[in-house]
Gaussian input, Z-matrix of N, CA and C with variables (Angstrom, degrees):
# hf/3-21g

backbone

0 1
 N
 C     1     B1
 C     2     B2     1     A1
 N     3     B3     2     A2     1     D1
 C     4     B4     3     A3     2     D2
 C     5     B5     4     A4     3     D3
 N     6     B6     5     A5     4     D4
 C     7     B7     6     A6     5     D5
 C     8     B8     7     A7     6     D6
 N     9     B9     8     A8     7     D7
 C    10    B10     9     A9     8     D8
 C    11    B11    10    A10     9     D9
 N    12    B12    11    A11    10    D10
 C    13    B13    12    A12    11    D11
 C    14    B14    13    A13    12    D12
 N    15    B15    14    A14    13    D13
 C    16    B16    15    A15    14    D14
 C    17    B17    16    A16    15    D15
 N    18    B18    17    A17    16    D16
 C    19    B19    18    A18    17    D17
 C    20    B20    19    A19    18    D18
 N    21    B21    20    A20    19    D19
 C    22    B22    21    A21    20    D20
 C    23    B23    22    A22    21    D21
 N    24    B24    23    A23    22    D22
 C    25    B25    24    A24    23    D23
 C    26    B26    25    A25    24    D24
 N    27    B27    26    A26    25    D25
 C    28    B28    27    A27    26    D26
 C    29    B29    28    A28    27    D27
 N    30    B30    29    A29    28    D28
 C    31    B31    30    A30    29    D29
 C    32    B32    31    A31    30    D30
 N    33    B33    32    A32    31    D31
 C    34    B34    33    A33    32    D32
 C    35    B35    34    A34    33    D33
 N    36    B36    35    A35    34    D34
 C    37    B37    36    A36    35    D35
 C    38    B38    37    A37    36    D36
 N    39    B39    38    A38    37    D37
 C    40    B40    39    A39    38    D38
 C    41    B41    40    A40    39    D39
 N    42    B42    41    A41    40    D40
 C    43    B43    42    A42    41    D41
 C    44    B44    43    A43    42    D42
 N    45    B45    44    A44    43    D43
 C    46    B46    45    A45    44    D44
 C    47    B47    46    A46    45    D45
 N    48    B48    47    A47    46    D46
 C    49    B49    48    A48    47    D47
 C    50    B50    49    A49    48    D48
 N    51    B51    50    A50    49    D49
 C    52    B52    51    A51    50    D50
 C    53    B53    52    A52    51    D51
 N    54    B54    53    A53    52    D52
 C    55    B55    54    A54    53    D53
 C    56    B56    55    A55    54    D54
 N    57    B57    56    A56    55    D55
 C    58    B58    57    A57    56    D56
 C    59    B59    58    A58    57    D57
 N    60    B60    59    A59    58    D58
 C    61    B61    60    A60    59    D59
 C    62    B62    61    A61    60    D60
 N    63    B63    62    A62    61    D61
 C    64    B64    63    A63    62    D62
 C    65    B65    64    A64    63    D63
 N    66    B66    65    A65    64    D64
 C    67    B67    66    A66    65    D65
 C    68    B68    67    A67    66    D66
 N    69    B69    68    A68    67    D67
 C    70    B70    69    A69    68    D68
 C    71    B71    70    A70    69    D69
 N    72    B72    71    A71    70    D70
 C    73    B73    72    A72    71    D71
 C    74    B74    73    A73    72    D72
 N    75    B75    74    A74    73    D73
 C    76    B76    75    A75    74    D74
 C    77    B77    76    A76    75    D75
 N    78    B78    77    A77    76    D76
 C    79    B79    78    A78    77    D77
 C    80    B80    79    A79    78    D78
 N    81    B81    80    A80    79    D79
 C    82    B82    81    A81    80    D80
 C    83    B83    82    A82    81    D81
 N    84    B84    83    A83    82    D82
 C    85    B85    84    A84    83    D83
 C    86    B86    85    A85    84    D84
 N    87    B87    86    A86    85    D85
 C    88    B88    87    A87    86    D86
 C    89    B89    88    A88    87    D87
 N    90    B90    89    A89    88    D88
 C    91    B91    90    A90    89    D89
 C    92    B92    91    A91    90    D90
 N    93    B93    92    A92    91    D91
 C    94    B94    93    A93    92    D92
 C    95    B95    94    A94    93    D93
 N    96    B96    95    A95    94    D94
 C    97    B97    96    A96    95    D95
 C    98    B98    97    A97    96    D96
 N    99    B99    98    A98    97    D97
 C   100   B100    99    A99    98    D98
 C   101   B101   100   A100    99    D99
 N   102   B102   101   A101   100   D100
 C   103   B103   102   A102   101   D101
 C   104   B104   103   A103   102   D102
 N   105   B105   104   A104   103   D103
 C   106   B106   105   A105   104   D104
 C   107   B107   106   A106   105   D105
 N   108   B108   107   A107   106   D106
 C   109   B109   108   A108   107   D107
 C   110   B110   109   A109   108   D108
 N   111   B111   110   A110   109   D109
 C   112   B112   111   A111   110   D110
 C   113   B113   112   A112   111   D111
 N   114   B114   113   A113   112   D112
 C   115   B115   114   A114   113   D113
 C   116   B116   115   A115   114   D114
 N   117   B117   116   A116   115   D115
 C   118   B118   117   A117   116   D116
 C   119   B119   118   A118   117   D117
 N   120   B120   119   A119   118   D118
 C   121   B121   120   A120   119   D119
 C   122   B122   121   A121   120   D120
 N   123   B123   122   A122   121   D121
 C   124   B124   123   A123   122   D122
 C   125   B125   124   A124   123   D123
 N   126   B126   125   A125   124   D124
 C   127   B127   126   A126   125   D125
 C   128   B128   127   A127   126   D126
 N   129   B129   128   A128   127   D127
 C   130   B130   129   A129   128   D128
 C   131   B131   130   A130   129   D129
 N   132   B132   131   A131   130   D130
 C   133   B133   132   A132   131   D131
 C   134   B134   133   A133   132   D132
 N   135   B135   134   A134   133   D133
 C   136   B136   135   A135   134   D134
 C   137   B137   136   A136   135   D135
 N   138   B138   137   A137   136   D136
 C   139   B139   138   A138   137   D137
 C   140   B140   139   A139   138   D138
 N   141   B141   140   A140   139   D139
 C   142   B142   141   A141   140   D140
 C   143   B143   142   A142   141   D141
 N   144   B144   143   A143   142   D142
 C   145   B145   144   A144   143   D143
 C   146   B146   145   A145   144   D144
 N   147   B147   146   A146   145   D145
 C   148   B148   147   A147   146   D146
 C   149   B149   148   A148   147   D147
 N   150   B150   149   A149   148   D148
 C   151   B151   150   A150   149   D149
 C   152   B152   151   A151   150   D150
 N   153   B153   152   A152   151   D151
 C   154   B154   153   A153   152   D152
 C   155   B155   154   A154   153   D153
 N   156   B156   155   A155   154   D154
 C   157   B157   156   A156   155   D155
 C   158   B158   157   A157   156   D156
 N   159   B159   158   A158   157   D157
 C   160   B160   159   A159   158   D158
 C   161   B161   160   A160   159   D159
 N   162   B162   161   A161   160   D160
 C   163   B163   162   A162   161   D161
 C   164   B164   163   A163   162   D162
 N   165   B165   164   A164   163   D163
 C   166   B166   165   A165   164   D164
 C   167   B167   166   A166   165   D165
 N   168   B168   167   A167   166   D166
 C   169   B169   168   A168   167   D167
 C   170   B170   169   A169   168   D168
 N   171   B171   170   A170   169   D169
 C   172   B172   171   A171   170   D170
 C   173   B173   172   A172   171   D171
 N   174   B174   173   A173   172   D172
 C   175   B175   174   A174   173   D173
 C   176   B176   175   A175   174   D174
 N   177   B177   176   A176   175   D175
 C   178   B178   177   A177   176   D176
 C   179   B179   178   A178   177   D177
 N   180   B180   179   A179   178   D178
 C   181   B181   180   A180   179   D179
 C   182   B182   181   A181   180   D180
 N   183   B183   182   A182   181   D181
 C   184   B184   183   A183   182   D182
 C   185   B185   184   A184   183   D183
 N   186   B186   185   A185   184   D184
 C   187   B187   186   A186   185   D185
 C   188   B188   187   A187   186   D186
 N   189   B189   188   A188   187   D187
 C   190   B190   189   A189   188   D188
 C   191   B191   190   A190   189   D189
 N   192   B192   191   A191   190   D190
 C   193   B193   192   A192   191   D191
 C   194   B194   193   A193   192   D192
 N   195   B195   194   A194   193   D193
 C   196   B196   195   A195   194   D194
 C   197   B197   196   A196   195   D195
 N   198   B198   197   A197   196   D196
 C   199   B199   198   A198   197   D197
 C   200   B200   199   A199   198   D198
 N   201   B201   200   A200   199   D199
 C   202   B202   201   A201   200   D200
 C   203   B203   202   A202   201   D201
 N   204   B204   203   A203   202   D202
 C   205   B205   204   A204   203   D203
 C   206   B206   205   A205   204   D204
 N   207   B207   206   A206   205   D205
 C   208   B208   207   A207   206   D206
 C   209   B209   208   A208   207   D207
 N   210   B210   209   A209   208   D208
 C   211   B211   210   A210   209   D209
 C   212   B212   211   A211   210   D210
 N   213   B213   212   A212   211   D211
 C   214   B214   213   A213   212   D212
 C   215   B215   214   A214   213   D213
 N   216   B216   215   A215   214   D214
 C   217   B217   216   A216   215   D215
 C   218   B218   217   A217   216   D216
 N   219   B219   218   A218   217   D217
 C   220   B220   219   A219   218   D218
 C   221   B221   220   A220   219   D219
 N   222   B222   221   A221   220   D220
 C   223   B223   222   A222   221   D221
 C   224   B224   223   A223   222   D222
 N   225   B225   224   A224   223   D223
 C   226   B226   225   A225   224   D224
 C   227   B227   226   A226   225   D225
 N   228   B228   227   A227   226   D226
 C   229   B229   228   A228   227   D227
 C   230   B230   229   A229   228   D228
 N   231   B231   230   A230   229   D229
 C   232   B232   231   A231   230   D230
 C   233   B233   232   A232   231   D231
 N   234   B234   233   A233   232   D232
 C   235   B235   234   A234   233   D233
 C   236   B236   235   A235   234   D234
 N   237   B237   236   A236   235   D235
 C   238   B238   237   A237   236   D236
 C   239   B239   238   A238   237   D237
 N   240   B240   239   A239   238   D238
 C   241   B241   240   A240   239   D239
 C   242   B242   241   A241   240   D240
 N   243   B243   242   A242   241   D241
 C   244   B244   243   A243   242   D242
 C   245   B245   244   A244   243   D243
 N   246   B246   245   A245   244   D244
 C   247   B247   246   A246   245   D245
 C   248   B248   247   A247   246   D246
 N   249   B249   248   A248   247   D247
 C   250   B250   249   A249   248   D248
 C   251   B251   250   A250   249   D249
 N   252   B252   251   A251   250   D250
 C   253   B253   252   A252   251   D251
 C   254   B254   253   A253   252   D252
 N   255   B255   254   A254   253   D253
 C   256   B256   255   A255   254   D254
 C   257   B257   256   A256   255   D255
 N   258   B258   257   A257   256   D256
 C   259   B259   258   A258   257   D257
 C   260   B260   259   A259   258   D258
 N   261   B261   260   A260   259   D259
 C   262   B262   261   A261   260   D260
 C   263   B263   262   A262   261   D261
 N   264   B264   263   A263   262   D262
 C   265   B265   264   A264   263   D263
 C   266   B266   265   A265   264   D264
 N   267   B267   266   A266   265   D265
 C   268   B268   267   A267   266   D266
 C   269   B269   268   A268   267   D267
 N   270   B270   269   A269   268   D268
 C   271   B271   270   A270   269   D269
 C   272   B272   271   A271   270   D270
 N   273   B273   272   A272   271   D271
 C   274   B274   273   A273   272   D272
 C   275   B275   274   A274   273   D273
 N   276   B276   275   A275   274   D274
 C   277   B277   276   A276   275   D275
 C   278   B278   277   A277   276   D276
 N   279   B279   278   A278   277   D277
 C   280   B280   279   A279   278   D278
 C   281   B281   280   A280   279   D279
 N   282   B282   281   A281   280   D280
 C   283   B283   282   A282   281   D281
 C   284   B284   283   A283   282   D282
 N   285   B285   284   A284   283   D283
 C   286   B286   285   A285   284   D284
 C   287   B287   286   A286   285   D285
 N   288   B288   287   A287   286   D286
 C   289   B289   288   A288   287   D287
 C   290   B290   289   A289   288   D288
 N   291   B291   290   A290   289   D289
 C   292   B292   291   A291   290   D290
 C   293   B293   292   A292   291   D291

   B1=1.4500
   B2=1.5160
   B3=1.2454
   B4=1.4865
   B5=1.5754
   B6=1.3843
   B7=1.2888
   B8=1.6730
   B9=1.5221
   B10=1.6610
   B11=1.4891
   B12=1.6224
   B13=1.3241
   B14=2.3058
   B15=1.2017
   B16=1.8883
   B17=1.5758
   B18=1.3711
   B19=1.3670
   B20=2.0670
   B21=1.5451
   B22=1.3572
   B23=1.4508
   B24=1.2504
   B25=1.7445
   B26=1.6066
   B27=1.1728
   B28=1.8721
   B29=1.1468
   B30=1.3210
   B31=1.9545
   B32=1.6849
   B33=1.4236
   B34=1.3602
   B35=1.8712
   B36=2.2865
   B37=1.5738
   B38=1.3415
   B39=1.3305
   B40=1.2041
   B41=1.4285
   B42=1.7775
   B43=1.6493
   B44=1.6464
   B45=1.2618
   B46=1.5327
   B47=1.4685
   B48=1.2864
   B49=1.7473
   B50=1.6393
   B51=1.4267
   B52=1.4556
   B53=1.9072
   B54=1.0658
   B55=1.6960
   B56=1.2836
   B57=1.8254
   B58=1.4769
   B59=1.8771
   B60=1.0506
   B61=1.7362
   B62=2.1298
   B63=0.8804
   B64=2.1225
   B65=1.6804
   B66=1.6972
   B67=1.6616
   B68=1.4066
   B69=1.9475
   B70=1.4194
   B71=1.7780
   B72=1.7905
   B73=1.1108
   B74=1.1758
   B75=1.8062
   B76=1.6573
   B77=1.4812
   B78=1.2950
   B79=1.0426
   B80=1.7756
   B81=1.3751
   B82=1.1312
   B83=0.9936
   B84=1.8493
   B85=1.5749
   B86=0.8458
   B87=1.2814
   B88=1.8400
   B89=1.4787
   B90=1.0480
   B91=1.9282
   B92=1.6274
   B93=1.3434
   B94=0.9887
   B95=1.9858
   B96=1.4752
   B97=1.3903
   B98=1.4216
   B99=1.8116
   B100=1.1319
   B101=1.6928
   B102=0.9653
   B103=2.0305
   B104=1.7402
   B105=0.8995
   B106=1.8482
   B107=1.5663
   B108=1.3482
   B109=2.0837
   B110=1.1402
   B111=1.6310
   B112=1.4477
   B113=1.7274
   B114=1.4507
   B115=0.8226
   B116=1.7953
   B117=1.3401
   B118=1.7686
   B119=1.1040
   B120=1.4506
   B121=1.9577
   B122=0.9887
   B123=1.4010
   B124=1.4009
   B125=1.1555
   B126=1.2101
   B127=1.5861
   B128=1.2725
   B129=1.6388
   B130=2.2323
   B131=1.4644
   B132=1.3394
   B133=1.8144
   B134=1.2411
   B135=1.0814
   B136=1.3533
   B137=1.7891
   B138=1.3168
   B139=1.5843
   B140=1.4704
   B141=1.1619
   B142=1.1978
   B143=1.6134
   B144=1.3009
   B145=1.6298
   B146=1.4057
   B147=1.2727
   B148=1.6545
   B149=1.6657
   B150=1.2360
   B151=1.5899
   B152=1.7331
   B153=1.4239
   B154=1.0485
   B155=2.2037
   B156=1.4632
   B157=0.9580
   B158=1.6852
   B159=1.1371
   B160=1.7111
   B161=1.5908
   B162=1.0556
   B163=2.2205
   B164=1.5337
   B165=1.5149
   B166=1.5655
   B167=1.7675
   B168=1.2365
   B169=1.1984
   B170=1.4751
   B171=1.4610
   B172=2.1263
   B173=1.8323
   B174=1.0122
   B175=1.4707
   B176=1.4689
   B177=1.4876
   B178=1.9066
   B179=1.4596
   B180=1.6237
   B181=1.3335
   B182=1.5229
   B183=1.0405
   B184=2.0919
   B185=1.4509
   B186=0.8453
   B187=1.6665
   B188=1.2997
   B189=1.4586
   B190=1.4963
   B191=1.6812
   B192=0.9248
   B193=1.8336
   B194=1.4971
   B195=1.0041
   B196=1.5228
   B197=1.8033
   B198=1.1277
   B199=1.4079
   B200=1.9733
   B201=1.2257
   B202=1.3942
   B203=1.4787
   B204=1.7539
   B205=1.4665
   B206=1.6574
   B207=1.1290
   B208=1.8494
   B209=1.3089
   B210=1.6116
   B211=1.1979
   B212=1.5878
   B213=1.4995
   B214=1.1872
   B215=1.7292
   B216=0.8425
   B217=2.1543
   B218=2.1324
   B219=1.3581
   B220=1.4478
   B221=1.4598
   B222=1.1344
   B223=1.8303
   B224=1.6556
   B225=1.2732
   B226=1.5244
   B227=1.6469
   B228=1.4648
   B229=1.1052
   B230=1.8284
   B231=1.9286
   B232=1.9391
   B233=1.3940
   B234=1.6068
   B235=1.5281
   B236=1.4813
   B237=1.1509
   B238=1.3188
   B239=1.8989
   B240=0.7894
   B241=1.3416
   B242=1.5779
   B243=1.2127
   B244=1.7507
   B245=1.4982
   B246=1.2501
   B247=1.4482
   B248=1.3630
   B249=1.3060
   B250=1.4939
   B251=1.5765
   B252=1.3030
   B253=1.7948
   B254=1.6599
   B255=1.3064
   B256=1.3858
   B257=1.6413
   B258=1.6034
   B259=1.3445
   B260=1.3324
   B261=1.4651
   B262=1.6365
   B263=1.6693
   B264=1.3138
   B265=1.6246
   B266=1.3680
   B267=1.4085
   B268=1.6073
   B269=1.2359
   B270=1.4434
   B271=1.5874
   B272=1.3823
   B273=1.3997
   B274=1.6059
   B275=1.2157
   B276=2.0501
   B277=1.0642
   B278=1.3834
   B279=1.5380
   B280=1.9188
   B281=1.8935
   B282=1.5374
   B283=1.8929
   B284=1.7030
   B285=1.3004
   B286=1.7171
   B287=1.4571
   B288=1.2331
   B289=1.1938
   B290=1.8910
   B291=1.0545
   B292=1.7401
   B293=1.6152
   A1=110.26
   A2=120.60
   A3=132.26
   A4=93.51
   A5=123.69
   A6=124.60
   A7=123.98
   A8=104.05
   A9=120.21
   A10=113.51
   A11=107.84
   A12=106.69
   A13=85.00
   A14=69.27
   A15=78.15
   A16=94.97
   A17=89.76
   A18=103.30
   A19=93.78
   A20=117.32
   A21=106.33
   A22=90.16
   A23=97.71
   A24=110.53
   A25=85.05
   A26=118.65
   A27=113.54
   A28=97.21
   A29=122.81
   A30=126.82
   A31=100.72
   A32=122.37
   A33=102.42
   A34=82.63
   A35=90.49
   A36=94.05
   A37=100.18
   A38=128.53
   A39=136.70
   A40=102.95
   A41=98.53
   A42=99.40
   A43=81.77
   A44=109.52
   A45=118.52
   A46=116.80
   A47=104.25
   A48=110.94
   A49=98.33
   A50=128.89
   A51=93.89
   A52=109.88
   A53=83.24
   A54=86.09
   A55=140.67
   A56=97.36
   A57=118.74
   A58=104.79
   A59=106.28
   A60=107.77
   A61=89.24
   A62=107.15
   A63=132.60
   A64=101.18
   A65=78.58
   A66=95.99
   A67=89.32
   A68=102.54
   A69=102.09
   A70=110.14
   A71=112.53
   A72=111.62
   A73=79.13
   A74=109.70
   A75=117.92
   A76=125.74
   A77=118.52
   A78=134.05
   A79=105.06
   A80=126.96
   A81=151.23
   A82=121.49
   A83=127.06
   A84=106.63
   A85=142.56
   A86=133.18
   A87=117.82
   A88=101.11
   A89=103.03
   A90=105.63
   A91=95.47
   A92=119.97
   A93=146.62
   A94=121.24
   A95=103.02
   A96=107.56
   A97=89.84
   A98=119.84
   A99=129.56
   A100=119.01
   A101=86.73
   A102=104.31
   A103=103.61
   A104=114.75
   A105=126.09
   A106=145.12
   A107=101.25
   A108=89.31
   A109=95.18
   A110=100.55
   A111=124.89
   A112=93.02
   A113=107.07
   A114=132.64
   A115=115.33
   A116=112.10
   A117=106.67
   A118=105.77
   A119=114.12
   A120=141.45
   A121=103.09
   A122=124.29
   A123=126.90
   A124=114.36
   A125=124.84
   A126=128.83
   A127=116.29
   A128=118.23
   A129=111.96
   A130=82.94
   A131=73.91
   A132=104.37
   A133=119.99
   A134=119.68
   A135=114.11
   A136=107.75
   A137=100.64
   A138=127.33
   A139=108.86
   A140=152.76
   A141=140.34
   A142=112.01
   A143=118.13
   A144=117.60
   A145=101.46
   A146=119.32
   A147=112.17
   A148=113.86
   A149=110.13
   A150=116.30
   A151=84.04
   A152=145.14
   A153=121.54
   A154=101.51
   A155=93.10
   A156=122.14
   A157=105.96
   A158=122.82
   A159=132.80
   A160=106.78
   A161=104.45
   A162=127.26
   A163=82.14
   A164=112.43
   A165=122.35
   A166=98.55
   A167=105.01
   A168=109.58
   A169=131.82
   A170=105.42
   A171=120.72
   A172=85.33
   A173=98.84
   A174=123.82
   A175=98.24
   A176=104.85
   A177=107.77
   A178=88.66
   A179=101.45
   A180=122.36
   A181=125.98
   A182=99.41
   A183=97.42
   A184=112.49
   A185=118.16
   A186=124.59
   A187=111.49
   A188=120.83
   A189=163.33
   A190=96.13
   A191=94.97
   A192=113.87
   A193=140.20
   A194=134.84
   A195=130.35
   A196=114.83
   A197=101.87
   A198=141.56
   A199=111.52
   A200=109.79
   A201=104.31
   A202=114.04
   A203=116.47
   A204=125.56
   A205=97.47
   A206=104.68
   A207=97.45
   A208=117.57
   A209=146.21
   A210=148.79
   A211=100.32
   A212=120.10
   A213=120.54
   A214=115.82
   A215=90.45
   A216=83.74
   A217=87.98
   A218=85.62
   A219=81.48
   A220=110.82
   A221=114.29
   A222=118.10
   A223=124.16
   A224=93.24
   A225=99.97
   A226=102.56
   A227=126.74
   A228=160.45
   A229=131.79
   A230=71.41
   A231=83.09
   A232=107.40
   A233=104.27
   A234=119.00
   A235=104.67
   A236=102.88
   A237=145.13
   A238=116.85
   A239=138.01
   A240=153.65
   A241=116.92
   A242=121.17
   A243=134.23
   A244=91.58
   A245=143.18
   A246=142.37
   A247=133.69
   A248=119.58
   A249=133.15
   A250=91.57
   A251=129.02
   A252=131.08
   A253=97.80
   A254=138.96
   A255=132.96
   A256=82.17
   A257=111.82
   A258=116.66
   A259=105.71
   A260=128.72
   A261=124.68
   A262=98.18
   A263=126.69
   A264=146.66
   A265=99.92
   A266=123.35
   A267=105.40
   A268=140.35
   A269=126.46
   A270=97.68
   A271=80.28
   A272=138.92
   A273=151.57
   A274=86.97
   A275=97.90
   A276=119.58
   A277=94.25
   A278=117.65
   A279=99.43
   A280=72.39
   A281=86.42
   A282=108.97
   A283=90.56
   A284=82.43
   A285=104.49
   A286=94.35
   A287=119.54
   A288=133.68
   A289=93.03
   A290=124.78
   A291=124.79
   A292=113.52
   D1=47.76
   D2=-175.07
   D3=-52.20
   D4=-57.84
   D5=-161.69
   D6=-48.02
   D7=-30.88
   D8=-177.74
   D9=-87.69
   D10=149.05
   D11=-178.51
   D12=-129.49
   D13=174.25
   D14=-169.20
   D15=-86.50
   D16=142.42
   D17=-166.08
   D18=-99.59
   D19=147.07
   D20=-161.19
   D21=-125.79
   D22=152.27
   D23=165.50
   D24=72.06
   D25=82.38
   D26=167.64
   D27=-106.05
   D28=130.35
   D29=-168.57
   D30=-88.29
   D31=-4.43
   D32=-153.10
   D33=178.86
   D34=140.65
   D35=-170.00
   D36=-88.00
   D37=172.00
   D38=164.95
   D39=-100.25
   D40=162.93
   D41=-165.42
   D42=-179.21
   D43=164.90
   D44=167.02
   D45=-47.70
   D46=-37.64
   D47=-168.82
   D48=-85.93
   D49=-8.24
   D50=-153.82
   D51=-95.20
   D52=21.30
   D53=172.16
   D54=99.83
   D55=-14.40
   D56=175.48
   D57=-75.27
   D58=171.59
   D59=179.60
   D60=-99.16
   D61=117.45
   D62=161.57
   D63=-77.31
   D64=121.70
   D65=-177.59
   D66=-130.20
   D67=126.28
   D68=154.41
   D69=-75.04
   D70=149.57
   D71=-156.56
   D72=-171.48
   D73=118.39
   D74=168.00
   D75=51.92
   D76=2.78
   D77=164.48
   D78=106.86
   D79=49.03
   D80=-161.08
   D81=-167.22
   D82=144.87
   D83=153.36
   D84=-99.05
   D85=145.78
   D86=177.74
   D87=-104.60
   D88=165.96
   D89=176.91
   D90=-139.52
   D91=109.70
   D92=163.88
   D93=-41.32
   D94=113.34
   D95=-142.12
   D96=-157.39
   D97=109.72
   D98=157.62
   D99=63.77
   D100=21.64
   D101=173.24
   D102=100.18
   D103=-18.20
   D104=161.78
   D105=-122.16
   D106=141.57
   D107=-166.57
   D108=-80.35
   D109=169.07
   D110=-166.84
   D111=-143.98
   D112=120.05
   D113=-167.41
   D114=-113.41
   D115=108.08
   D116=-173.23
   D117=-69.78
   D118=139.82
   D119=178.36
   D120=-139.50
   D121=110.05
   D122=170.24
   D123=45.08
   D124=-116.64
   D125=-172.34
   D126=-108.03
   D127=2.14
   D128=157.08
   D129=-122.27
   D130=-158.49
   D131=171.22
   D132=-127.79
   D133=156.54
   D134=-175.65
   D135=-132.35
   D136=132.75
   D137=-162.15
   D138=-56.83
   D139=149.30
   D140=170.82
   D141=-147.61
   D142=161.73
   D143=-172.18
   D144=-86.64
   D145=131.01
   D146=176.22
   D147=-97.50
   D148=36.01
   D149=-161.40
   D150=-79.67
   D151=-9.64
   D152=-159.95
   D153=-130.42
   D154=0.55
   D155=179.32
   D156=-67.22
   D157=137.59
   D158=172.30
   D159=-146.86
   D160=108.37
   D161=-154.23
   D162=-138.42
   D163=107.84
   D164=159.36
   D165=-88.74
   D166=126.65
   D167=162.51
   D168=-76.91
   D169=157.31
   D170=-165.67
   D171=-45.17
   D172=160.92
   D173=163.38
   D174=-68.59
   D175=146.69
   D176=168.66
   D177=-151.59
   D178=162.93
   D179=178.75
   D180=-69.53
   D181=27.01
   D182=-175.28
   D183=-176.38
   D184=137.89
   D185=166.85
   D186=-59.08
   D187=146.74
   D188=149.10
   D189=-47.40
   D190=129.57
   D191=167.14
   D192=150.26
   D193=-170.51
   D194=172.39
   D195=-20.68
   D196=-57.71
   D197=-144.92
   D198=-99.86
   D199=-9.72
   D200=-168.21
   D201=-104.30
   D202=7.05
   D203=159.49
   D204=80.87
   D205=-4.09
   D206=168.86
   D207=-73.55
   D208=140.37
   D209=-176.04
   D210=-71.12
   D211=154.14
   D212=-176.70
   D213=-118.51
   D214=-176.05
   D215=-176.55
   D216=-167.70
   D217=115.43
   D218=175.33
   D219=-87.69
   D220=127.17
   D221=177.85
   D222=-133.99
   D223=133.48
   D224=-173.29
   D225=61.08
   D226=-140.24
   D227=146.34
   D228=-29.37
   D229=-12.40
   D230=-167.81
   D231=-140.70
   D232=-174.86
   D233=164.72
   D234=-122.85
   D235=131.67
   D236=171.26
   D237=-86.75
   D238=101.24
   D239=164.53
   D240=-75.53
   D241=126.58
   D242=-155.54
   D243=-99.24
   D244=77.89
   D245=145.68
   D246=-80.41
   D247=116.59
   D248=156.53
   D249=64.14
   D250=42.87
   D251=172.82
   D252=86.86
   D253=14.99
   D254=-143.79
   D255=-142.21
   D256=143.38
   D257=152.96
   D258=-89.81
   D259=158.21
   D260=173.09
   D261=-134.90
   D262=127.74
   D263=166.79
   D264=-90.61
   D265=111.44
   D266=121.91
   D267=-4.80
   D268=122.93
   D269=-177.70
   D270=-173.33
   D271=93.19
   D272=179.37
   D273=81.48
   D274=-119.32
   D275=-151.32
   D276=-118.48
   D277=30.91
   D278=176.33
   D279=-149.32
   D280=-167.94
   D281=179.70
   D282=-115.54
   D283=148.33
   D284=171.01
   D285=-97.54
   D286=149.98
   D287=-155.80
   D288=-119.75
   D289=123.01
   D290=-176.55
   D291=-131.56

């Protein structure tokens, strides 16, 4: 994991339940957190680039768009939609989760 540096001051553990979207990744998980995964090491975590990362996000009740009162963040190529602490992409027929 050359690529990660330890991420400091983490307010809160990650776990299946804690709300972030869990990406298997290299044979690990990251849980997707503030535009970067966070990956458990011993006793922190350590930060990692999710540029190689692909995290479909939970199912939700409504479409992404003009119209759905979510804040937007234009990125890269796209729009990005600000849900529940979660960015959500378009991406077919589901959201990429960022």
């Amino acid at each position: 994991m050359s690529t990660c540096t330890v991420h400091d001051a983490h307010t809160h553990s990650h776990s299946p339940d804690c709300g972030h979207a869990a990406v298997e990744h290299q044979g690990h998980v990251d849980y997707l957190h503030d535009g970067h995964a966070h990956t458990p090491h011993g006793d922190h975590y350590d930060e990692c680039s999710i540029t190689d990362v692909h995290a479909v996000a939970q199912p939700h009740d409504h479409a992404h768009g003009p119209e759905c009162g979510h804040e937007t963040i234009t990125h890269d190529d796209h729009v990005d939609y600000l849900h529940d602490g979660h960015r959500h992409a378009v991406h077919g027929d589901h959201y990429d989760e960022h």
